[in-house]
Each structure stands twice: as structure tokens, then as C-alpha cells.
C-alpha positions as a printed NumPy array, in Angstrom:
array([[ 35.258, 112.512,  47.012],
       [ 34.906, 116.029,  45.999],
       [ 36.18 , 118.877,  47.847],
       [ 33.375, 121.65 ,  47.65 ],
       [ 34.639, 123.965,  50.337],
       [ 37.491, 126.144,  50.063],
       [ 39.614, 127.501,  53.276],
       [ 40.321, 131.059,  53.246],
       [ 41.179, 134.12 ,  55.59 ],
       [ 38.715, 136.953,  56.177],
       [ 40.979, 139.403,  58.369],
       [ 43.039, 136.59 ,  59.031],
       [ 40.163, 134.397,  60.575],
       [ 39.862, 130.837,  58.666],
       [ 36.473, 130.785,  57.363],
       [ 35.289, 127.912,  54.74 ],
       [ 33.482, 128.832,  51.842],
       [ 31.086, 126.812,  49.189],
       [ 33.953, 126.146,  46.909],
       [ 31.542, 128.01 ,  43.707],
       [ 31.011, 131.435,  45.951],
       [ 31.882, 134.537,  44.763],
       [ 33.083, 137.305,  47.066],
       [ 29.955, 139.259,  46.33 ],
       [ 27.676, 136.465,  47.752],
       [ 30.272, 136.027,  50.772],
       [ 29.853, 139.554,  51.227],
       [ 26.322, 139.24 ,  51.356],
       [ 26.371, 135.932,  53.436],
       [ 28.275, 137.823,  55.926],
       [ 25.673, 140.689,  56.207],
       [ 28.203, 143.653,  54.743],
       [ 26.87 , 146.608,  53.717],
       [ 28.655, 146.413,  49.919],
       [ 28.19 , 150.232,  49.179],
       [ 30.151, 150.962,  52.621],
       [ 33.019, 149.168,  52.081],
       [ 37.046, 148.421,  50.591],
       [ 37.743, 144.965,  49.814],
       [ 41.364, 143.467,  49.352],
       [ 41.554, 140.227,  47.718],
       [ 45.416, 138.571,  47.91 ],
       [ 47.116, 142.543,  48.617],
       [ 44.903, 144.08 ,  45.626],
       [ 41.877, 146.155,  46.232],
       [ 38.866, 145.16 ,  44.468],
       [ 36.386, 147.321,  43.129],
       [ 32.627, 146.775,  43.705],
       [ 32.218, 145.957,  40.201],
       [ 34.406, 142.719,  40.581],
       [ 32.357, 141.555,  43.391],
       [ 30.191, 139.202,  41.635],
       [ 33.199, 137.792,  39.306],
       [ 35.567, 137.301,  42.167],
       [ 35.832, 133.693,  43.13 ],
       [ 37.799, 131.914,  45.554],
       [ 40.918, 129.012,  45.303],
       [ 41.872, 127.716,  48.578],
       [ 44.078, 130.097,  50.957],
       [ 42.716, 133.085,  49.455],
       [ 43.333, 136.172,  52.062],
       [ 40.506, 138.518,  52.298],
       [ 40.745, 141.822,  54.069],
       [ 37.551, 143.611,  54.573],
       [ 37.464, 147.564,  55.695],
       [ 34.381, 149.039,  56.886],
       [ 33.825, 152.662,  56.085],
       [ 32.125, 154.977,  59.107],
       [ 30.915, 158.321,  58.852],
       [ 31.467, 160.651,  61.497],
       [ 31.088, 164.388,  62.464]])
């Protein structure tokens, strides 16, 4: 049998993914705001252009960051 989910960590959480996802549709999935915030994939920061050629392999750590304004 096929395995077509991957495990990984979204700010440590376990979260399973469709094992063909890329982080910008996870992003979206997840209802993020993709011009508002910093992505680290694996302890590398990952620039918004990546998003849609980012995909996962099993244990993959995401950390997500979302950016406020404020006065």
C-alpha cells in the first residue's frame, strides 16, 4: 500500500500532510495570510518565492511566524 501522507511539525504540533503538498498550499490550507509572514523550513528561512516549490519528506519541521503591526 502506498503511503500518501507525510508526518511533519508545524510549531512542533504533528500535523499530516497529502504526501504531494507544497508548503504554499499548506499555507493556504491553513488559512495564513502569505504576505504577513516568515517561514522556516528544517532551521532555514524560506522566502515567499519558494513557497510553491517547497515540498515535504516525512519529519519535516515547520516553524511559522506571524507578523503584527502595531502603533
Amino acid at each position: 500500500m502506498n503511503k500518501i501522507y507525510n508526518t511533519i511539525f508545524i510549531n512542533g504540533q504533528a500535523f499530516n500532510c497529502y504526501i504531494h503538498m507544497s508548503l504554499k498550499e499548506l499555507l493556504i490550507y491553513l488559512e495564513f495570510e502569505l504576505s504577513s509572514i516568515i517561514v522556516e523550513y528544517n532551521n532555514r528561512i524560506i522566502h515567499c518565492t519558494e513557497f510553491d516549490q517547497t515540498f515535504f519528506k516525512s519529519q519535516d519541521k515547520i516553524e511559522i511566524i506571524t507578523i503584527v503591526g502595531g502603533g
